[in-house]
C-alpha positions as a Python dict, from the first residue, in 0.01 Angstrom:
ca = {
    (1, 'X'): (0, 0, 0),
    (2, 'X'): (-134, 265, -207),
    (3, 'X'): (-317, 625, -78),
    (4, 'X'): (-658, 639, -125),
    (5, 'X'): (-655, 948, -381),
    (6, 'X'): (-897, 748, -595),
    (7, 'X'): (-1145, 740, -284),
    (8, 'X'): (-1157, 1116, -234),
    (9, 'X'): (-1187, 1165, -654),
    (10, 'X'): (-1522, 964, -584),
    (11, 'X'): (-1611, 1090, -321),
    (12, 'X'): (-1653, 1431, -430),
    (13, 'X'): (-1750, 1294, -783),
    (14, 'X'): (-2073, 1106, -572),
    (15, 'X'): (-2159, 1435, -435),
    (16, 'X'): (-2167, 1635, -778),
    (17, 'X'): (-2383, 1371, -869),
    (18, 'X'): (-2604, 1420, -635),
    (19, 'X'): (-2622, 1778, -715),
    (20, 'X'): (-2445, 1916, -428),
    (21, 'X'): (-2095, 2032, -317),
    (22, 'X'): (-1929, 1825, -17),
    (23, 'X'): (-1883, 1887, 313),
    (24, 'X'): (-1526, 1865, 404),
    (25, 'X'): (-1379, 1927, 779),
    (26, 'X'): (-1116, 1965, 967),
    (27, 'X'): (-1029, 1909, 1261),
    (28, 'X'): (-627, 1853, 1430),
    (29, 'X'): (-499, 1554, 1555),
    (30, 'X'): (-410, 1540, 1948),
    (31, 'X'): (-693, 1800, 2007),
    (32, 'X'): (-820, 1732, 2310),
    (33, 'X'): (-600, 1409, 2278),
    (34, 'X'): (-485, 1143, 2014),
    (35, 'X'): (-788, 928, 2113),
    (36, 'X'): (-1026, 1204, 2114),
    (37, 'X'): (-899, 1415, 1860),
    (38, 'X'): (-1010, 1049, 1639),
    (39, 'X'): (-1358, 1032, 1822),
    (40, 'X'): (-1446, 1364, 1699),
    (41, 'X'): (-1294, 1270, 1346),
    (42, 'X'): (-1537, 989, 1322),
    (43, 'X'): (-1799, 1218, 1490),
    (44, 'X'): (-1776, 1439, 1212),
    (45, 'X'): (-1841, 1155, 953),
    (46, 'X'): (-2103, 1081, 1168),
    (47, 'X'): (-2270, 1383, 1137),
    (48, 'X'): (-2258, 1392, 759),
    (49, 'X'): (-1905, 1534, 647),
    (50, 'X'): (-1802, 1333, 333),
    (51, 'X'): (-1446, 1397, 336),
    (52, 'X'): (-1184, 1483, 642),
    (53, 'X'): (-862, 1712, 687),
    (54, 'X'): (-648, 1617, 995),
    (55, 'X'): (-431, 1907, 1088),
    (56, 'X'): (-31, 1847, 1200),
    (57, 'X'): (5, 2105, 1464),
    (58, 'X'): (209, 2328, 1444),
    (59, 'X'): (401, 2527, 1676),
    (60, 'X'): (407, 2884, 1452),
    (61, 'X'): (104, 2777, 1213),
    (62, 'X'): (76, 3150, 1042),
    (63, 'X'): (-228, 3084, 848),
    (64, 'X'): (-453, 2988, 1135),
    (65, 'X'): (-640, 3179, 1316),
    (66, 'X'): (-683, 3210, 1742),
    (67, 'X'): (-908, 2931, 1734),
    (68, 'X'): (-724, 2643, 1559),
    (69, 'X'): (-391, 2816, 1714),
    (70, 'X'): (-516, 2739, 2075),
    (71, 'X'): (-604, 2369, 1958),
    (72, 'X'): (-251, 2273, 1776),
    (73, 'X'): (-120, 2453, 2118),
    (74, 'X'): (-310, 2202, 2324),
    (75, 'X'): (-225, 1904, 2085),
    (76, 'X'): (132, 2020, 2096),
    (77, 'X'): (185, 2007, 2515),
    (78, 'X'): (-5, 1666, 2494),
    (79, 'X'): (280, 1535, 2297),
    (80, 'X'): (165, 1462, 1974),
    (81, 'X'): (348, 1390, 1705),
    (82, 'X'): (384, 1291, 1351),
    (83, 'X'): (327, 929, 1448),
    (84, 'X'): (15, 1020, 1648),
    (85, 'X'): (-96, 1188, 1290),
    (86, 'X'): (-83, 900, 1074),
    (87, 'X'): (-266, 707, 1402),
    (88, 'X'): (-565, 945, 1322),
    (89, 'X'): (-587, 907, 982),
    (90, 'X'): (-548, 537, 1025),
    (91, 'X'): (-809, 455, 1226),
    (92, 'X'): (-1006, 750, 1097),
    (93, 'X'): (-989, 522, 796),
    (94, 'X'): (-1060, 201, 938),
    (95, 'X'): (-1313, 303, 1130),
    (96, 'X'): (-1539, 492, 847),
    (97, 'X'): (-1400, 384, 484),
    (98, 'X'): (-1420, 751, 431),
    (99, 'X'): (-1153, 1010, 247),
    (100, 'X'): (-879, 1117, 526),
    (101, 'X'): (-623, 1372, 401),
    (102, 'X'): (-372, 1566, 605),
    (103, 'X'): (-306, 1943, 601),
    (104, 'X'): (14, 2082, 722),
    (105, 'X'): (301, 2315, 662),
    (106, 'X'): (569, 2170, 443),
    (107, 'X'): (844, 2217, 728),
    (108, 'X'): (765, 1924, 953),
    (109, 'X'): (685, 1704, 641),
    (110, 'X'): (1084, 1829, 489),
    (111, 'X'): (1231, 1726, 857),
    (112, 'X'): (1110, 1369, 900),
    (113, 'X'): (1124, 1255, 501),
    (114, 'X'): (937, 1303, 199),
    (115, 'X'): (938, 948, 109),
    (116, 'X'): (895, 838, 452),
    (117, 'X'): (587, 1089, 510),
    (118, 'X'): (425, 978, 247),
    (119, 'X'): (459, 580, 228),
    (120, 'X'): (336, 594, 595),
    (121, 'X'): (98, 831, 540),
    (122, 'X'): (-50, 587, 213),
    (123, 'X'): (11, 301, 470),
    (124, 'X'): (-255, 440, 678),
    (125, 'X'): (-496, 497, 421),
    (126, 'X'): (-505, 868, 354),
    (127, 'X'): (-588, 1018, 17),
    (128, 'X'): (-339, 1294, 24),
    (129, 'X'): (-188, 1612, 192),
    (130, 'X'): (-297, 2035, 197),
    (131, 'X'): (24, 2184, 144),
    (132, 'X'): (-54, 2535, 235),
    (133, 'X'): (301, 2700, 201),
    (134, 'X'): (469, 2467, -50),
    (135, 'X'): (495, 2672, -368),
    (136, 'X'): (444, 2471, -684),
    (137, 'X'): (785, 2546, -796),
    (138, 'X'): (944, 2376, -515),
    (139, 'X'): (687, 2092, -501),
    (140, 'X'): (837, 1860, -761),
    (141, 'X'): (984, 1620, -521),
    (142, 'X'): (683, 1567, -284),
    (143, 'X'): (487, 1532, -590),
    (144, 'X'): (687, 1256, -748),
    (145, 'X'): (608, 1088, -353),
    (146, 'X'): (283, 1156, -329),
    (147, 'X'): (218, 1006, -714),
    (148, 'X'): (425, 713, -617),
    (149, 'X'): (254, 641, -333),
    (150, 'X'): (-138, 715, -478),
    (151, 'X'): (-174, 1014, -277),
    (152, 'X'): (-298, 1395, -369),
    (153, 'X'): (-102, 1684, -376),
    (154, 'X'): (-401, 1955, -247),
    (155, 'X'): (-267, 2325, -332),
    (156, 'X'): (-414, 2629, -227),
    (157, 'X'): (-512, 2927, -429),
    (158, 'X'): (-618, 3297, -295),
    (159, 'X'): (-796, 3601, -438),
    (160, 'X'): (-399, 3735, -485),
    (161, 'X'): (-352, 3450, -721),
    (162, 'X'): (-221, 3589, -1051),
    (163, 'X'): (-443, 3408, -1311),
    (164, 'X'): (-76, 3235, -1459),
    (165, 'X'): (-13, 3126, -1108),
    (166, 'X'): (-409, 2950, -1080),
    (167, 'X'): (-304, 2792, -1412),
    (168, 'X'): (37, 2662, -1269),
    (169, 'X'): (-130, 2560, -922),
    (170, 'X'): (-420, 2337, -1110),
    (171, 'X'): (-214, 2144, -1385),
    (172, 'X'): (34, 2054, -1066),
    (173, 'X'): (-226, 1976, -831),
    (174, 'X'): (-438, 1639, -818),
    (175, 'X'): (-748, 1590, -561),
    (176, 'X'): (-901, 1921, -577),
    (177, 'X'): (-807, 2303, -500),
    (178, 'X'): (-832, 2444, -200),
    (179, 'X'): (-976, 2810, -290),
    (180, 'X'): (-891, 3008, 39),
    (181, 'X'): (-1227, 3249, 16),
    (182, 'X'): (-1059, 3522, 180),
    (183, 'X'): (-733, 3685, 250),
    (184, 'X'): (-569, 3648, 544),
    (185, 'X'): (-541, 3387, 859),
    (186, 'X'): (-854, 3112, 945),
    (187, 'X'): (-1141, 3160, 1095),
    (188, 'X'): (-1514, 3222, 1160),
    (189, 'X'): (-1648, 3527, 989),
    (190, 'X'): (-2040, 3675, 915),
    (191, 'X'): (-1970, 3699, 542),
    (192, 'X'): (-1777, 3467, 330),
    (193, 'X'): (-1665, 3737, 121),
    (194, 'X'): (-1792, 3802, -269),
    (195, 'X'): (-1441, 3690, -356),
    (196, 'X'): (-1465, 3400, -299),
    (197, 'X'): (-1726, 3320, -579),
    (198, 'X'): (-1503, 3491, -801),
    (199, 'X'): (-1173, 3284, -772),
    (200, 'X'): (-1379, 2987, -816),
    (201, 'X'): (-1453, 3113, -1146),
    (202, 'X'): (-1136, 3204, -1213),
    (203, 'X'): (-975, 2905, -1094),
    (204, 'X'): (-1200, 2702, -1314),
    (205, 'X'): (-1119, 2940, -1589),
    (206, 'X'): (-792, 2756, -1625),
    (207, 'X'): (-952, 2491, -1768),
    (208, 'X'): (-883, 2214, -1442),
    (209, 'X'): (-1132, 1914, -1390),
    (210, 'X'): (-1028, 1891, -1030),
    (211, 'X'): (-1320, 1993, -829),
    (212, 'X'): (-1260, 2346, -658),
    (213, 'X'): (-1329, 2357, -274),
    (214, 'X'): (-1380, 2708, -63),
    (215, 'X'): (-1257, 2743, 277),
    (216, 'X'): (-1179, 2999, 569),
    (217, 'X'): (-1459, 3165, 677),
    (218, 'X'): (-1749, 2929, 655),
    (219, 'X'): (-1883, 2874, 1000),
    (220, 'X'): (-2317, 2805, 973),
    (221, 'X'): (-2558, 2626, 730),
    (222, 'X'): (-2633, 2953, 615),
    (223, 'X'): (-2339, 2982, 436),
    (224, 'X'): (-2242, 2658, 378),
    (225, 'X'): (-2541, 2658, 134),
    (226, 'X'): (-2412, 2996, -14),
    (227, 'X'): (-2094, 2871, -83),
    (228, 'X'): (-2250, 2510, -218),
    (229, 'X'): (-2426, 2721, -486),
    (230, 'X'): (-2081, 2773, -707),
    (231, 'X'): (-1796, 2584, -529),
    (232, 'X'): (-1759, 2166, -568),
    (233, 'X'): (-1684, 2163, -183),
    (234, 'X'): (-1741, 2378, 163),
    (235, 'X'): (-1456, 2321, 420),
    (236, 'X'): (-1494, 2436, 768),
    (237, 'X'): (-1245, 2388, 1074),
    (238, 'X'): (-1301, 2645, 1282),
    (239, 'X'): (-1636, 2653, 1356),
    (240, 'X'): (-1611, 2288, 1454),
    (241, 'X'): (-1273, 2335, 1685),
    (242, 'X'): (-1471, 2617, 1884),
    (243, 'X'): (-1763, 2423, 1969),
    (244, 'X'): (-1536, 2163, 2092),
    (245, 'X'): (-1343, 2438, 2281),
    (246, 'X'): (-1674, 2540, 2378),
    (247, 'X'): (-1769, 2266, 2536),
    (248, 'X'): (-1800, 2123, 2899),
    (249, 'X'): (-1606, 1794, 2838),
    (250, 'X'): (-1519, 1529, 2584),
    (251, 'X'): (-1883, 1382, 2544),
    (252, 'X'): (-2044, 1705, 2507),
    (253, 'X'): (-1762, 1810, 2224),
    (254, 'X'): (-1868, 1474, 1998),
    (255, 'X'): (-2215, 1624, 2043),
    (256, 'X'): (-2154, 1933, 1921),
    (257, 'X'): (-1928, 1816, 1680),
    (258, 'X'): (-2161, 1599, 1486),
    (259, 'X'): (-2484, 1828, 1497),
    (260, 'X'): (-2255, 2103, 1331),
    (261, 'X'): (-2183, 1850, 1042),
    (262, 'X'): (-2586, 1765, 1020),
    (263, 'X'): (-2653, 2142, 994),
    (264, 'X'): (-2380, 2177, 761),
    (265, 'X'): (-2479, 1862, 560),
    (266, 'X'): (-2836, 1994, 535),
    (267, 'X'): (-2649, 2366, 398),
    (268, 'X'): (-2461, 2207, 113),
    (269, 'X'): (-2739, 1996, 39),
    (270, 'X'): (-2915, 2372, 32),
    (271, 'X'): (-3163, 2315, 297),
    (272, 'X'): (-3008, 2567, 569),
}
């Protein structure tokens, strides 16, 4: 079976069509548990998020903030594993007909298999993996996988990003680019950061059709609509995982889950 790379390239080519960036989440498998780390998954879609990240947890995952860090740490004594991953995405899938890609760290994926990884991650119907530490020189081999198996190879850029390294990072990558708005681990903030704006441009300075996505940082309507008014996608994780951390119990975490994607579907939509 084929990934479903083509699905996400409509996906966010529907929502540029309609004028608007998408709404992407994320949100880890196994967090609170496998089964409800997939209701909030499809609570998320329910809510109005066009496109989904599952996170791998991770036991030293250096780019996340305390948030997501407590999450993967309560996935990670429930058990989960890489099996419980491609579960989520699965019936993620299934459930929603809806984009599902993966994010993780490049160590767990070099462990189990690259060819493995990805034929059961296309298996399960996901459009393709974040690869947030993989540099693009070193990325040959998952890419030849990932293309073999119709999935996209996500890459992220920063405001560090020499301009020959954006240029590098979008002629490798397929999907979109993940422009990390600003420097440093994820998380909430009050301002997404005037850089941000500026490595979209620069990013799509290097001449790339794939559609350039901001993340880390946005957390409110507010600015998902600021960031919908120059990127081709708003990704928040964060500010979803701490409602649900927030919350009193399981129900009351779907809740809070899916009115944060209506609010956030009404920002990139630029009604906040």
């Amino acid at each position: 079976m084929s990934g479903n790379i083509q699905l996400l390239s409509d996906t966010l080519a529907a929502a540029r069509a309609e004028g608007r960036s998408a709404l992407i989440a994320y949100l880890p498998a196994g967090f609170p548990t496998v089964d409800g780390g997939i209701a909030a998954i499809k609570a998320a879609f329910d809510g109005g998020a066009d496109v989904v990240e599952v996170g791998l947890p991770h036991s030293d995952p250096v780019l996340d903030g305390p948030v997501i860090q407590t999450a993967d740490d309560i996935a990670l004594r429930g058990g989960v594993r890489i099996a419980d991953v491609m579960r989520t995405v699965r019936e993620a899938y299934e459930a929603t007909g809806k984009p599902v890609l993966v994010m993780t760290y490049w160590n767990p994926i070099d462990r189990y298999g690259v060819e493995r990884f990805t034929a059961e991650l296309a298996e399960a119907g996901g459009a393709g993996c974040i690869l947030p530490d993989l540099p693009v020189q070193e990325s040959a081999l998952w890419r030849e996988h990932a293309e073999k198996h119709g999935l996209a190879t996500v890459f992220v850029v920063a405001p560090s990003s020499k301009d020959e390294r954006l240029a590098e990072i979008t002629a490798a990558g397929s999907g979109f680019v993940y422009a990390a708005s600003l420097m440093g681990v994820t998380g909430t903030r009050e301002s997404v950061g005037a850089q941000a704006q500026d490595l979209v441009r620069r990013t799509r300075t290097t001449g790339t059709d794939l559609p350039v996505c901001v993340g880390l940082g946005v957390s409110n309507a507010a600015q998902a609509a600021e960031v919908a008014g120059f990127a081709d996608g708003v990704i928040v994780g964060s500010a979803f995982v701490k409602r649900m951390l927030d919350a009193e119990d399981e129900a009351a975490a779907l809740t809070a889950v899916r009115m944060l994607a209506g609010e956030l579907a009404e920002g990139v939509r630029g009604r906040a």
